[in-house]
TIVO-203343 format. One record per residue (C-alpha): x, y, z; residue number from 0. Coordinates in Angstrom, 1 decimal. Example, Ala and Ser with C-alpha at 12.3 -4.5 7.8 and 13.67 -1.06 7.14 Angstrom:
// residues 2
SITE      px      py      pz  num
SITE    12.3    -4.5     7.8    0
SITE    13.7    -1.1     7.1    1
***
This chain:
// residues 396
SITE      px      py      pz  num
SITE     0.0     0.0     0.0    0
SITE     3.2     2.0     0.9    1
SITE     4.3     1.5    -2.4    2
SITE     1.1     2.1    -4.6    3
SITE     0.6     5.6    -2.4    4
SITE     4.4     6.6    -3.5    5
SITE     3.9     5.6    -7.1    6
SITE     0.5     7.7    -7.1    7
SITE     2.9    10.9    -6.0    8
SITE     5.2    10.1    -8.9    9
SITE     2.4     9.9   -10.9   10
SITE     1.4    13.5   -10.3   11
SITE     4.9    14.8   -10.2   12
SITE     5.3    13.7   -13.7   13
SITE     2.1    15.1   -14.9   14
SITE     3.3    18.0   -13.4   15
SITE     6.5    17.8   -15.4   16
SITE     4.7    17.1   -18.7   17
SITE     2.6    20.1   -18.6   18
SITE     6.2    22.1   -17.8   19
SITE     7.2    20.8   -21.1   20
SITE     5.0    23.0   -23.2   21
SITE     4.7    26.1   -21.0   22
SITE     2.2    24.9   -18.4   23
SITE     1.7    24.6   -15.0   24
SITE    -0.7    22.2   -13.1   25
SITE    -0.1    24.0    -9.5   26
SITE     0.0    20.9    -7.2   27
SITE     3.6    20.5    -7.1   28
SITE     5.9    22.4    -4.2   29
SITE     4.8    25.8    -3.3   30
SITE     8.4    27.2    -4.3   31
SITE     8.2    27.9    -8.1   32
SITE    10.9    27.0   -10.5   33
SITE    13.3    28.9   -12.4   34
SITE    12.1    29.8   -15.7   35
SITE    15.1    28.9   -18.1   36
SITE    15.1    31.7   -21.1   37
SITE    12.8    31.7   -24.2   38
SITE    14.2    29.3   -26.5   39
SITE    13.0    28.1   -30.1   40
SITE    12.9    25.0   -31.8   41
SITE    13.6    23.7   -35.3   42
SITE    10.6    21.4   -36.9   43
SITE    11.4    18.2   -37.4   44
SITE    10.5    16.9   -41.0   45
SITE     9.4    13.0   -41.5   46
SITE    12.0    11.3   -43.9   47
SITE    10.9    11.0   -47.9   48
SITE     9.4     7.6   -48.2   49
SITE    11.4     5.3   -51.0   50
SITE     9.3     4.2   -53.5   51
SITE     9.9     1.1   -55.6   52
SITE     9.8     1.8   -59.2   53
SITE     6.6     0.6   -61.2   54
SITE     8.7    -1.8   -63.6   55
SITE     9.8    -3.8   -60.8   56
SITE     6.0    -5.6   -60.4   57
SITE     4.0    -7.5   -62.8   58
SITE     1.1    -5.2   -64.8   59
SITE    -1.0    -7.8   -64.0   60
SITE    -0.1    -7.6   -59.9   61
SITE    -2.4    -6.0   -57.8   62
SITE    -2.5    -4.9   -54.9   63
SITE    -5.1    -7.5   -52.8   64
SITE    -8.0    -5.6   -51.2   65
SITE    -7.9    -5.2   -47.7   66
SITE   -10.5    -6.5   -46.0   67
SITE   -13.6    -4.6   -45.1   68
SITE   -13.1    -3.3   -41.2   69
SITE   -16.0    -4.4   -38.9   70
SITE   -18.2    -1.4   -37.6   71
SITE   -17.4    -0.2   -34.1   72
SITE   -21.2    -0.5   -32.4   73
SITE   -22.4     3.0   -32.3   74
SITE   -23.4     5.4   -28.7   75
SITE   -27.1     4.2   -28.5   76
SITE   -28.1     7.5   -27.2   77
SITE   -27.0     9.0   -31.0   78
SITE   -27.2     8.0   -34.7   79
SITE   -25.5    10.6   -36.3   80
SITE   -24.7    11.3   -40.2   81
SITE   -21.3     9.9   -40.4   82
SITE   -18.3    12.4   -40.6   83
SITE   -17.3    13.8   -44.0   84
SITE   -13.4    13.6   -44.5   85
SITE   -10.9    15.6   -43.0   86
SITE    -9.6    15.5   -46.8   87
SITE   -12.2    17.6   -48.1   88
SITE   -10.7    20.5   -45.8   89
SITE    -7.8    22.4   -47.4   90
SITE    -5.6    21.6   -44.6   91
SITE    -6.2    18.0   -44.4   92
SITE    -3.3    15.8   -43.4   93
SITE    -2.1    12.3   -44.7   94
SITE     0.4    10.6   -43.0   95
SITE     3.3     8.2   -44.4   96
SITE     1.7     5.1   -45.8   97
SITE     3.1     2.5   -43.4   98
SITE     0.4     1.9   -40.4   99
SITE     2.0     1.3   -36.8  100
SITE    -0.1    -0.5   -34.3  101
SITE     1.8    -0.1   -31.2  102
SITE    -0.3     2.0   -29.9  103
SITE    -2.2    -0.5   -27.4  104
SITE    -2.7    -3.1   -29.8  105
SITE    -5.7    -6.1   -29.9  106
SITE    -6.3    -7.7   -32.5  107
SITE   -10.0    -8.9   -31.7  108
SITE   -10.8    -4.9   -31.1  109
SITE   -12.8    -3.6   -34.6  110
SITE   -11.4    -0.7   -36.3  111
SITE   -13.5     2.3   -37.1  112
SITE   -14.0     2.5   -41.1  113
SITE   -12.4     5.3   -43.0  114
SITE   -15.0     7.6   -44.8  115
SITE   -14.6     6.1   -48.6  116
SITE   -14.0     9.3   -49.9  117
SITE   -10.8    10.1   -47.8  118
SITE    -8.3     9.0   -50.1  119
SITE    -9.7     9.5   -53.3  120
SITE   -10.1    13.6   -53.6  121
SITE    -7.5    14.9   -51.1  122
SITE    -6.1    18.3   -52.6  123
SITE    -2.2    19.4   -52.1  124
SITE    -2.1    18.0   -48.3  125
SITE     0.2    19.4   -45.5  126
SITE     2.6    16.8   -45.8  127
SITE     2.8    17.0   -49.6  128
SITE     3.4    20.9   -48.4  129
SITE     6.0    19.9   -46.2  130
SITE     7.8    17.7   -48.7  131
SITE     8.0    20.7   -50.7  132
SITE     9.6    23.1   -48.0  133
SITE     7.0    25.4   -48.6  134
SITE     4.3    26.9   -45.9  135
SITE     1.0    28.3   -46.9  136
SITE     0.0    32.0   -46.3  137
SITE    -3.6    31.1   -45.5  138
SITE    -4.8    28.1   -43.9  139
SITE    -9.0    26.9   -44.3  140
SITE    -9.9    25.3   -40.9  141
SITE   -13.3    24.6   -42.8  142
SITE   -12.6    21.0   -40.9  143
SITE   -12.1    21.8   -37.4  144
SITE   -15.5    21.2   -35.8  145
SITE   -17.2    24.6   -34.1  146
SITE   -17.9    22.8   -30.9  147
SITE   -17.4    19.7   -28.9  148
SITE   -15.7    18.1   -25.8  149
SITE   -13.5    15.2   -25.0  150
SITE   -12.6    13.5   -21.5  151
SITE    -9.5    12.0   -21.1  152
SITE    -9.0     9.2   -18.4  153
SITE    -4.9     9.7   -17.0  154
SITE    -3.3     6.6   -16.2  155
SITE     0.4     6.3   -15.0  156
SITE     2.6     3.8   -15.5  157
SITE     2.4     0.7   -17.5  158
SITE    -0.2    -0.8   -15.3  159
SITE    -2.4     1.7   -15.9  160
SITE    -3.0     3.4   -12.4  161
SITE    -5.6     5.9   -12.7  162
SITE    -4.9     9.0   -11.2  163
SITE    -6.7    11.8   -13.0  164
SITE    -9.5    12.9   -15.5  165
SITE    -9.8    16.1   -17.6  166
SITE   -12.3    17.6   -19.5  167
SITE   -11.8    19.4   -22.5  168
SITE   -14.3    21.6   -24.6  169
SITE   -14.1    23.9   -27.0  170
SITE   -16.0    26.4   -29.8  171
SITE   -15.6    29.1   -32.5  172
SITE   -17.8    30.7   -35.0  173
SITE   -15.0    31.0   -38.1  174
SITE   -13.8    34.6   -36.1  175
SITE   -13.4    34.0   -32.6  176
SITE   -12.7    30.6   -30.4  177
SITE   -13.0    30.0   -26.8  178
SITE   -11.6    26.5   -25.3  179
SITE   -11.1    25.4   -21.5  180
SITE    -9.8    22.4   -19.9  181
SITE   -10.9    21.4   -16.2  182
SITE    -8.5    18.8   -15.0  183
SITE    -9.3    16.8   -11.5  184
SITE    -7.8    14.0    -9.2  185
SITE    -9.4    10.8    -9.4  186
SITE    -9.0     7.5    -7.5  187
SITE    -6.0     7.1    -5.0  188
SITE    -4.7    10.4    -5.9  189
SITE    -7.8    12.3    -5.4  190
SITE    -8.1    10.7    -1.9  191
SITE    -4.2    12.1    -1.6  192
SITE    -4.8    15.7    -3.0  193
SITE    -8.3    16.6    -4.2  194
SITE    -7.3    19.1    -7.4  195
SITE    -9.6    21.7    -9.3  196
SITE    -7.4    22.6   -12.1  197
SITE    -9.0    25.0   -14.5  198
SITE    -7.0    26.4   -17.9  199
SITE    -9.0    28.6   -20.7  200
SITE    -7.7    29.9   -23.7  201
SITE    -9.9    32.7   -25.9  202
SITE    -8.5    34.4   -29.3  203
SITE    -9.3    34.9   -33.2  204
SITE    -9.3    32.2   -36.2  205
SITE    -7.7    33.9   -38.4  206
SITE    -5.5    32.8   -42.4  207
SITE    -2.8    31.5   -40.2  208
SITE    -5.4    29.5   -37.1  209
SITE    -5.6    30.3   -34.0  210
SITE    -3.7    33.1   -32.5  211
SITE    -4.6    33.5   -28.9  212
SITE    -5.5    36.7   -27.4  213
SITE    -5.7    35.5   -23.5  214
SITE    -4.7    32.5   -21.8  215
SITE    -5.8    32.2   -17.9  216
SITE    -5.4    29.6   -15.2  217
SITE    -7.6    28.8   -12.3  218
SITE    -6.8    27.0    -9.1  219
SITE    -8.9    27.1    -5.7  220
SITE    -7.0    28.9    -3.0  221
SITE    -4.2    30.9    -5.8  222
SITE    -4.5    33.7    -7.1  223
SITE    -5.4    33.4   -11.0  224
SITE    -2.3    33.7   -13.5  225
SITE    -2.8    34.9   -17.3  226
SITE    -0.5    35.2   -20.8  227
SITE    -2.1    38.6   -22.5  228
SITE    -1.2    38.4   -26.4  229
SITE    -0.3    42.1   -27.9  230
SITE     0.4    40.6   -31.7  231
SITE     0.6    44.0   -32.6  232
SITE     3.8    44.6   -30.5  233
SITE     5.0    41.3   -31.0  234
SITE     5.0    40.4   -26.7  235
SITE     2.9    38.1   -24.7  236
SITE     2.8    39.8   -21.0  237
SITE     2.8    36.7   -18.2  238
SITE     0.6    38.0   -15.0  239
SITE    -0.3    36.7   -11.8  240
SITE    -3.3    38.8   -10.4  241
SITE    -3.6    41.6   -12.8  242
SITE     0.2    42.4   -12.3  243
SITE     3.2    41.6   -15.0  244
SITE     5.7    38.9   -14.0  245
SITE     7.7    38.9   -17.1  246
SITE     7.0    39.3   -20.7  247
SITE     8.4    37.6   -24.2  248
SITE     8.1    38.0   -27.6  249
SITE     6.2    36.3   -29.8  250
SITE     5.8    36.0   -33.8  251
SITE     3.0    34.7   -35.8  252
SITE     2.3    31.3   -35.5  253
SITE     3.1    31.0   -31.7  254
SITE     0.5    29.5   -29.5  255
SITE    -0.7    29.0   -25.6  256
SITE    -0.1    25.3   -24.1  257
SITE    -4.2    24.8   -24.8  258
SITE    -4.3    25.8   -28.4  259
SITE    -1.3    24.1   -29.7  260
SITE    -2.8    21.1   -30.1  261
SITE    -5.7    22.3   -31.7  262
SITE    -3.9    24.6   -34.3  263
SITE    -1.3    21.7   -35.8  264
SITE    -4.5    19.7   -36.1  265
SITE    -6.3    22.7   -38.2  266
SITE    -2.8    23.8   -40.0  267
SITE    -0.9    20.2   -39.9  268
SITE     2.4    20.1   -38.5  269
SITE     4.2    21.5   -42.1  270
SITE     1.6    24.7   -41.7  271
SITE     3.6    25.6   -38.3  272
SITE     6.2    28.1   -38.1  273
SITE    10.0    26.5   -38.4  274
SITE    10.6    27.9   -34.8  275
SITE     7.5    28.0   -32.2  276
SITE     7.6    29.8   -28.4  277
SITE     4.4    28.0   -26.5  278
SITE     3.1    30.3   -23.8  279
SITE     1.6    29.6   -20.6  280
SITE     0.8    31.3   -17.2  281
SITE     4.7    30.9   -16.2  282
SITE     6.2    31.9   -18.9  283
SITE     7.5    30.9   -23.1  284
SITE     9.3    27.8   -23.6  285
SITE    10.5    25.6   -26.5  286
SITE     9.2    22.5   -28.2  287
SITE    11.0    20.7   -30.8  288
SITE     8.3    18.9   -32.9  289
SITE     8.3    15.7   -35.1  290
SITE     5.9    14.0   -36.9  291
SITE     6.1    10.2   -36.1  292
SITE     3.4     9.1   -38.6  293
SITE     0.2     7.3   -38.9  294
SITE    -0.8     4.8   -36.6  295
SITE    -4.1     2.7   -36.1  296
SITE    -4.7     3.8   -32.0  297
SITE    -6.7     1.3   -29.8  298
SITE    -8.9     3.5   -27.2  299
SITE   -11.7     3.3   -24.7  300
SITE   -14.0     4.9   -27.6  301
SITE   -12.9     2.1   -30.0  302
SITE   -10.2     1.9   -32.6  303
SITE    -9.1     5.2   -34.6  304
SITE    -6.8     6.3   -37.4  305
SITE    -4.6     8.5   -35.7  306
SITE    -1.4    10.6   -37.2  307
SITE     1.3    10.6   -34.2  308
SITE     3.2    13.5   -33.2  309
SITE     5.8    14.1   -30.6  310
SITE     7.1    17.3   -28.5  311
SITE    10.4    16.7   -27.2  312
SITE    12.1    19.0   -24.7  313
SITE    15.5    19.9   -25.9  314
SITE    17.6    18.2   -22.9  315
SITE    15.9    15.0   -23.5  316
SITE    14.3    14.6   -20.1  317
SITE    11.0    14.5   -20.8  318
SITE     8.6    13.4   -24.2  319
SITE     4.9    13.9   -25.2  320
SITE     3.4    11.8   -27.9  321
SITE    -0.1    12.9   -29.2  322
SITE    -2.4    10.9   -31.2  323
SITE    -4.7    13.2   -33.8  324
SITE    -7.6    11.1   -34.9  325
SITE    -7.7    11.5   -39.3  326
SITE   -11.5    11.3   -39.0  327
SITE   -13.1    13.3   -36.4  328
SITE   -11.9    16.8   -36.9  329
SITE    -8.0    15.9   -36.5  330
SITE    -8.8    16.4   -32.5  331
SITE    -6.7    14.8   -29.9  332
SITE    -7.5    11.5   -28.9  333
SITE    -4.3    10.1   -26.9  334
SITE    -1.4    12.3   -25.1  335
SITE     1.4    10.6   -23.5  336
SITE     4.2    11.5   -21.3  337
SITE     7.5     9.5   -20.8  338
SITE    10.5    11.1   -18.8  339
SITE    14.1    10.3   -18.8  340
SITE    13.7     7.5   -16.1  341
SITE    10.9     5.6   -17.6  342
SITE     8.0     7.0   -16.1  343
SITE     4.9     8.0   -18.2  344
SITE     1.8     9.0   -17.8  345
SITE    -1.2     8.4   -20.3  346
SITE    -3.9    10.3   -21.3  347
SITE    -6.8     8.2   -23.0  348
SITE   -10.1     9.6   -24.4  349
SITE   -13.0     8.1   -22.6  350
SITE   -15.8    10.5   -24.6  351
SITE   -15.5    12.6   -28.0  352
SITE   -18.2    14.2   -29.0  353
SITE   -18.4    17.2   -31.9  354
SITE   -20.7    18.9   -33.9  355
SITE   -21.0    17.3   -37.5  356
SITE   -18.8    18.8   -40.1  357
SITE   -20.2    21.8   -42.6  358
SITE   -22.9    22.8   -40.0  359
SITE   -23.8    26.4   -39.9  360
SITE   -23.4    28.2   -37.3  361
SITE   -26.5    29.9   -37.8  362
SITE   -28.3    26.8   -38.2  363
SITE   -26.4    25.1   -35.5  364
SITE   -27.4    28.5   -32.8  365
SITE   -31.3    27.1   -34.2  366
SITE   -30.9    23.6   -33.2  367
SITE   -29.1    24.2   -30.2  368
SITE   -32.2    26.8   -28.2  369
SITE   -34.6    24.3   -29.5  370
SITE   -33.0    21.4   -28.0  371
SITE   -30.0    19.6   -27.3  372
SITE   -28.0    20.2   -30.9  373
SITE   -27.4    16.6   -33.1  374
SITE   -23.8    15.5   -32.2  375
SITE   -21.6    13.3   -33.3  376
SITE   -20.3    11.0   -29.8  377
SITE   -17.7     8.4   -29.1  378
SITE   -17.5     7.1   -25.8  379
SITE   -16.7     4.0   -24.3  380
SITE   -17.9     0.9   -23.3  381
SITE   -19.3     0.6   -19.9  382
SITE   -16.8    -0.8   -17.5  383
SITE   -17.7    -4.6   -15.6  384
SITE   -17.8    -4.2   -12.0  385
SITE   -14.6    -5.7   -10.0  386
SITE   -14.9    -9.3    -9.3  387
SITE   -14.2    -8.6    -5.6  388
SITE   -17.5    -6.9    -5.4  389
SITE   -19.2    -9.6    -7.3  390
SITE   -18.2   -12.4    -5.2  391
SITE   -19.7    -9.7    -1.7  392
SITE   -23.5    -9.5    -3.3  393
SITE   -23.0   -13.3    -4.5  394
SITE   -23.9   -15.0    -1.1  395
***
């Protein structure tokens, strides 16, 4: 018990170090602050050209065999949706190298969720093809990033899977403006440890480049509340804690808060990011060297998904995030997980995804939604079987 109390406390401490990576803060470690280390920026890490084998050396009369058809993963039974169009039909669509891992969590017996038909068959100039090319676009169409929805992540630690958290993540935008929060809370052993109310919120403009926050502000019962304030027009991000500055940095186009990075290199794709990128938080601007890993079939809670894999590295090596972007429902995050020098990890699995269907108004949508609860499209997993040791009390 000693032991399983300890590793709950590493668990958090990690977390904790995680969120450091990319700017943030989650509040519950030490009261005594730490050092900020000087803005730094980071080169973006390309994915290798794939080698292709010439035509010639195959028979004409070789095909290719057809895969066969993936089962259908059984639907929410509260909704029946229109299925998603593909994230290919957006400008900024993103196709991954050809090869498929599986390592993420693989089961065989688990169905995979279909791929719209139409994904592969009318992509336009992609933002890998973009990146192969060494060329960025001036404007960027995030005509497939949904205007609303929420996901909620179930945080494990280690490779046994303790649960020690859950956060809940929503977000919205009406093609000018975007609002976006993130509640994150102790769960299981560790709440019983530390109970945590962890509140993060980021608000800005969608704009030919994606998001470019405006404010970014933290909430944590019993601190005062800490806030990045963007002035793009300066070119400086001012960090505050209670109204008053801390320190400032600069920033360039392209640079994002910890809470809409993830969202913007799903809307632009990794090649429609700045070469160098400063990610701001309430503490301060810190580097993140980013690499594309490539496209992986991830096994989840809400079922199986085709996921492009992307990784933010800290520049000393001592810590590693890996995020999984699902190809089909709006390129949102669907996996994060973090790994430190010393093995430890943390990983953060989506229990629930649920977004408005793609090309809905927003007038329309404003309609549906003060008439009723608006049509969504929902993922969310299985219901969990009850512990055997509970079982075998209401048996006798």
């Amino acid at each position: 018990m000693m032991r399983r109390t300890a590793l709950a406390a590493l668990g958090v401490s990690i977390l904790l170090h995680g969120v450091l990576l990319v700017g943030g803060d989650l509040a519950f470690a030490p009261g005594v602050e730490p050092e900020l280390p000087p803005v730094m920026q980071a080169r973006l890490i390309e994915p290798p050209a794939v080698v292709r084998t010439p035509a010639s050396a195959e028979p004409a009369a070789a095909a290719q065999p057809k895969p066969k058809p993936a089962a259908r993963l059984k639907p929410a039974p509260r909704v029946q949706p229109r299925p998603p169009a593909a994230p290919a039909a957006a400008a900024v669509a993103m196709v991954a190298p050809p090869a498929t891992r599986t390592d993420a969590m693989p089961d065989t017996a688990e169905p995979s969720l279909p791929a719209p038909a139409a994904e592969a068959a009318s992509a336009p100039a992609t933002a890998m093809d973009v990146a192969d090319k060494d060329v960025q676009a001036d404007t960027i169409d995030a005509e497939g990033w949904p205007d609303r929805g929420s996901i909620v992540f179930r945080v494990f630690m280690g490779d046994k899977g303790l649960e020690v958290g859950q956060a809940q993540h929503h977000w919205s935008h009406d093609e000018h403006t975007y609002r976006m929060e993130t509640v994150l809370q102790t769960t299981g052993l560790v709440g019983l440890m530390r109970s945590l109310h962890y509140v993060q919120r980021s608000e800005g403009e969608l704009g030919p480049q994606g998001l470019r926050p405006l404010h970014f502000r933290v909430e944590q019962g019993g601190k005062k509340p800490e806030s990045a304030e963007f002035d793009w027009t300066a070119g400086r991000v001012s960090i505050r804690r209670d109204g008053r500055e801390r320190r400032a940095a600069d920033i360039r186009p392209g640079d994002q808060d910890v809470l809409s990075l993830w969202h913007q290199i799903g809307i632009v794709g990794a090649s429609g990011l700045p070469k160098t990128i400063t990610v701001v938080s309430n503490k301060g601007a810190k580097q993140a060297l980013l690499e594309v890993v490539g496209s992986e079939s991830a096994k989840l809670p809400i079922g199986r998904l085709d996921t492009l894999r992307l990784r933010a590295k800290a520049a000393d090596d001592s810590l590693t995030i890996d995020i999984w972007l699902a190809r089909n429902y709006g390129m949102l995050p669907v996996r994060i997980r973090l790994a430190d020098n010393e093995g430890e990890s943390l990983d953060q699995q989506a229990i629930q995804l649920r977004l408005a269907p793609p090309g809905e108004e927003t007038a329309a949508a404003a309609s549906v939604a003060a008439a009723g609860e608006p049509e969504m499209i929902e993922l969310r997993e299985e219901p969990r079987p009850a512990p055997g040791l509970q079982e075998d009390l209401y048996r006798n």
